[in-house]
C-alpha positions in Angstrom: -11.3 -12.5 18.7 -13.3 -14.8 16.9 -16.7 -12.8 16.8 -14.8 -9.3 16.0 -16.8 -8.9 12.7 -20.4 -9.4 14.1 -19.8 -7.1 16.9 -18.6 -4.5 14.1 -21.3 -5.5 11.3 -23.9 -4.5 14.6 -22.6 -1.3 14.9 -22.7 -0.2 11.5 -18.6 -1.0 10.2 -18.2 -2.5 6.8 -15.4 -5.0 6.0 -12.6 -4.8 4.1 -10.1 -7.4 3.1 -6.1 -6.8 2.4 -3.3 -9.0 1.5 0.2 -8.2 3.3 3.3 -8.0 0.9 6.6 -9.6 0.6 7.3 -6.1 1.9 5.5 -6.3 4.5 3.0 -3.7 3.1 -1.0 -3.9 3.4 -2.2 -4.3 -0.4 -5.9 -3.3 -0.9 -8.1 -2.6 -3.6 -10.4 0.4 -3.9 -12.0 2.1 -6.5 -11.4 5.9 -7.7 -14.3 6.8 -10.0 -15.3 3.6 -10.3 -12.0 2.5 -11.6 -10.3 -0.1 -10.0 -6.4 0.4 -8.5 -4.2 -1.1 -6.0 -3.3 0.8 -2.7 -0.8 0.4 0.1 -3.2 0.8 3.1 -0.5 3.0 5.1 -1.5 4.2 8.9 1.5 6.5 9.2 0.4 8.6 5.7 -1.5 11.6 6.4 -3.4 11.9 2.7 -4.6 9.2 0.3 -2.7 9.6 -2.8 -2.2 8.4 -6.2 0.8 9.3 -8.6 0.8 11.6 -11.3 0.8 8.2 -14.2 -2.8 8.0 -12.7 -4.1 10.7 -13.3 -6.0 9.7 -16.4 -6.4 6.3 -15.4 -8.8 7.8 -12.3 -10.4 10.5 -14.4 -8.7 13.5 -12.0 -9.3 16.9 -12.5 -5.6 17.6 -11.4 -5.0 21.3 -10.0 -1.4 22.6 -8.8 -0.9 22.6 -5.2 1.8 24.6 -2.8 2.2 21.8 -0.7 5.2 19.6 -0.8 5.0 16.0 -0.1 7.5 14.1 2.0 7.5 10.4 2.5 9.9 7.6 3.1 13.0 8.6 1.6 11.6 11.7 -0.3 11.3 15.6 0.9 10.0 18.3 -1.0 8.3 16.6 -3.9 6.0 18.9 -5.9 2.2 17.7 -5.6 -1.1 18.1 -7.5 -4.8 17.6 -5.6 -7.9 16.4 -7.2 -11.0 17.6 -5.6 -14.8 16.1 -5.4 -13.7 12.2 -6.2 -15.7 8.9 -5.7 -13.9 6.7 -3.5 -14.9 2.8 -2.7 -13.0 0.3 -0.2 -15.7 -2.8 -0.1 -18.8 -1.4 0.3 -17.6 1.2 2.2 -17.5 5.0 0.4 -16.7 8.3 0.0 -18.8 10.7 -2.8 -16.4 13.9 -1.9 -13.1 12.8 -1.6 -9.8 14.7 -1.7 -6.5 13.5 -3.3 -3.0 13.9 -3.3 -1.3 13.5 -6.6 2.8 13.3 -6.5 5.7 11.3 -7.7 5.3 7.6 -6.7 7.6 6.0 -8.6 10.1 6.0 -5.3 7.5 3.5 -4.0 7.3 1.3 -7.1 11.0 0.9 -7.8 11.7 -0.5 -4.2 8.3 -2.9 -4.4 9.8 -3.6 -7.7 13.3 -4.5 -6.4 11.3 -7.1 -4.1 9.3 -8.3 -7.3 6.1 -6.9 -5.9 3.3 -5.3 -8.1 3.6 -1.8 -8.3 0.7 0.0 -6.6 -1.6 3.5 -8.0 -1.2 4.8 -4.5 -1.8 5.0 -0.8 -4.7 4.8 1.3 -3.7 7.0 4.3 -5.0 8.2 7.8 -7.3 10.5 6.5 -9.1 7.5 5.5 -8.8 5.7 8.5 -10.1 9.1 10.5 -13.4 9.3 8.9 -13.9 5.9 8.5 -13.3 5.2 12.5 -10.7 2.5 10.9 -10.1 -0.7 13.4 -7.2 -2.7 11.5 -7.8 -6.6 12.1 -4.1 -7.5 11.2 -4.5 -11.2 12.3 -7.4 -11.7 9.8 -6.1 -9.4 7.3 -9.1 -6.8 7.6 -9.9 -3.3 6.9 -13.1 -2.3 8.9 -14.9 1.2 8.1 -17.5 2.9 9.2 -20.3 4.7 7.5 
């Protein structure tokens, strides 16, 4: 649908570009406290996340959590959350955002084994919730609204 993005621009939804992996993975970029990372946009992830190499890299206040974290290939995996963070896709963003912290490296060893760039985390459907997410995956684009 050619005219997609001016019906979204007219009701309020800011674009967002992503590139799709070797992997198959959406890649996007977002800032974390104003520092820039590289995210897999993931529908099927309930929480954003980033693992526990960034938490100085993002400026996190890292607390312990009780929750375990499961993903593809991992169960139980002890987590961390960082409370009241700055969050930008685009020019779309977030002043009180909650994340996630756990063990990544599972992810980045099997982009690795593909030769793709590891990543600082996921972009998940919490996300996509409050941001009334509509995926474009022909024209490789995010769009959120604010």
């Amino acid at each position: 649908m050619k005219n997609l993005h001016e019906i979204l621009e007219k009701e309020d939804y800011k674009k967002v570009t992503f590139k799709i992996t070797k992997t198959q993975h959406l890649l996007i970029k977002a800032k974390i406290n104003g520092i820039k990372g590289n995210f897999i946009l993931d529908t099927g992830a309930s929480n954003s996340c980033v693992g526990f190499e960034s938490i100085e890299y993002f400026t996190l206040e890292a607390k312990n959590s009780k929750t375990k974290a499961s993903g593809a290939g991992a169960t139980g995996m002890l987590t961390q959350i960082a409370t009241s963070n700055k969050l930008q896709l685009g020019n779309w963003k977030n002043s009180n955002f909650e994340l996630v912290i756990f063990d990544l490296s599972h992810v980045n060893e099997a982009l690795n084994h593909y030769k793709v760039k590891p990543v600082h985390g996921i972009i998940g459907a919490d996300v996509l919730m409050e941001g009334k997410a509509i995926i474009d995956y022909f024209n490789h684009c995010l769009y959120l609204k604010k």
